[in-house]
N, C-alpha and C positions, 0 to 999 in steps of 0.2 A: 428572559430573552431567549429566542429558536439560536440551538445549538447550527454550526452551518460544519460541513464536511466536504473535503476537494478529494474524489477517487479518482485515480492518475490511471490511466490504458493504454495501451501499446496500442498505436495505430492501427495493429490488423494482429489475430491469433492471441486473445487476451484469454484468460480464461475464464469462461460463462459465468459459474456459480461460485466465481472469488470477485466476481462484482456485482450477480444477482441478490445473494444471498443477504453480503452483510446490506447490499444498499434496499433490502427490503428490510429489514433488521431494525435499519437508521433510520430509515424514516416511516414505520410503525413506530417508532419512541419520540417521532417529533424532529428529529436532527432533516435538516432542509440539505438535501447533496448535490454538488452541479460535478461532473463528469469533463473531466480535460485530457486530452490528450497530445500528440504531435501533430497532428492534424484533425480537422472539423469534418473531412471527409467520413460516413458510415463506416466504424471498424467491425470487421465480422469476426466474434467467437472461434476459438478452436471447436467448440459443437456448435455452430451455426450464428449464436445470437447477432443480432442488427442492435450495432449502438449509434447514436448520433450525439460527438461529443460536444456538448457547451459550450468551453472557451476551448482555446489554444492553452499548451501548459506555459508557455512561453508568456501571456498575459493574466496567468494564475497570480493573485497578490498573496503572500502564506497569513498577510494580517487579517485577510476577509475570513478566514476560515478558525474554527476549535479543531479539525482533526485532517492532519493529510495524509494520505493512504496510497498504496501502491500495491498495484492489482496485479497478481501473476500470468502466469503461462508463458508459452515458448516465445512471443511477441515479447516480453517484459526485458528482455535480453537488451531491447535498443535503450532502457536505460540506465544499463549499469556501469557505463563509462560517461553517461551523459553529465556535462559541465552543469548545465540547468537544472535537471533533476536533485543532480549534486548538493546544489545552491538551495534549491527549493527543500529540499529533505535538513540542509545544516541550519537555516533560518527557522523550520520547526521548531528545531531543537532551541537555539538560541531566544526562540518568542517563546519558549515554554508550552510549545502548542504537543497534542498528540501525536505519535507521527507513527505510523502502523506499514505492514507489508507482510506481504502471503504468498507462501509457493516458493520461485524464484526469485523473486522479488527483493526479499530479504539482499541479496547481493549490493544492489543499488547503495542499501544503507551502507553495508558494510564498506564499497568503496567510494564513500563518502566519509568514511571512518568516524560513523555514529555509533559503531557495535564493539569498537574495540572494549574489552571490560566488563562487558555486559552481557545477561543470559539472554540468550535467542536461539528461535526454530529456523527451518528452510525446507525446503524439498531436498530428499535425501543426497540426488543425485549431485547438489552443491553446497554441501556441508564443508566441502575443504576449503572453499572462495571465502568463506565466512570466518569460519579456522582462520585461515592463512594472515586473517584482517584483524584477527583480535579478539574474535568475537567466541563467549564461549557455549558453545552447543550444549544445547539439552535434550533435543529429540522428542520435547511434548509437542500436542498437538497446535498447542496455544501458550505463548508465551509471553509473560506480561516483565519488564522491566522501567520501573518507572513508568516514563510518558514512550515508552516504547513499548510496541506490541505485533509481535512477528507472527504468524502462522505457519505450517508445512503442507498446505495444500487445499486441492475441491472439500477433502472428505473434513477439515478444519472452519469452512466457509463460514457456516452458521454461527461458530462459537466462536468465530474470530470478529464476527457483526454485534454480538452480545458483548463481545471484552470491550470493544471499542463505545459500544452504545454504554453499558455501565459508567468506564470511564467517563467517559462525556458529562453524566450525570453531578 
């Protein structure tokens, strides 16, 4: 049965190759990806790219998917206090499903309080948000706990599409 995968973007300022890379990654191994965000409106890249998201994250169902993932850059900031996000990220967990994030991103989890206990990356510049939640930093590039799997960044992208794609498998 095709692995499916929901990669969440920040409406606008997502960053390019933490959602080109792994979602070329994903689906060279077969995983079918549909792209959600807060709005359907084209979100444009901190470097440019043109995305046009799928659904609304708002009628994302976490049971249609094996992996949800949360895609960084300065844009990823709208959901780290977000109630839905929140929900959508704690019901991963709860359905046993994958549940990934890269860059900033990492934070969402954490104040959703999926990382307290457990080893996880971030962009350096918010390592304390993650700290402060429970979460215990490692500083790899990639980091796998459990059905959790964080990255720190663009220069992570690829090998955070390979943790996730492996998993899957």
């Amino acid at each position: 049965m095709q692995k499916k995968a929901l990669l969440i973007i920040a409406s606008q300022r997502f960053r390019d190759e933490e959602l080109l890379k792994p979602k070329k990654v994903l689906e060279e191994q077969g995983v079918e990806v549909t792209i959600a965000s807060s709005s359907l409106e084209t979100a444009t890249g901190m470097l440019g790219a043109k995305v046009k998201p799928d659904i609304l994250l708002r009628d994302a169902r976490v049971e249609d998917y094996d992996a949800i993932i949360f895609v960084g850059g300065v844009g990823a900031q709208e959901y780290w206090n977000d109630s839905l996000a929140h929900s959508i990220a704690r019901k991963a967990t709860e359905s046993k499903k994958l549940l990934g994030a890269i860059c900033i991103a990492p934070v969402t989890l954490a104040n959703a309080g999926l990382l307290a206990g457990r080893k996880a990356t971030v962009w350096p510049s918010e390592v304390d948000k993650i700290k402060s939640k429970g979460a215990s930093y490692t500083g790899a590039g990639v980091e796998i706990d459990g059905k959790i799997i964080t990255a720190d960044g663009p220069g992570s992208a690829e090998k955070f599409g390979l943790a996730i794609a492996n998993a899957l498998k």
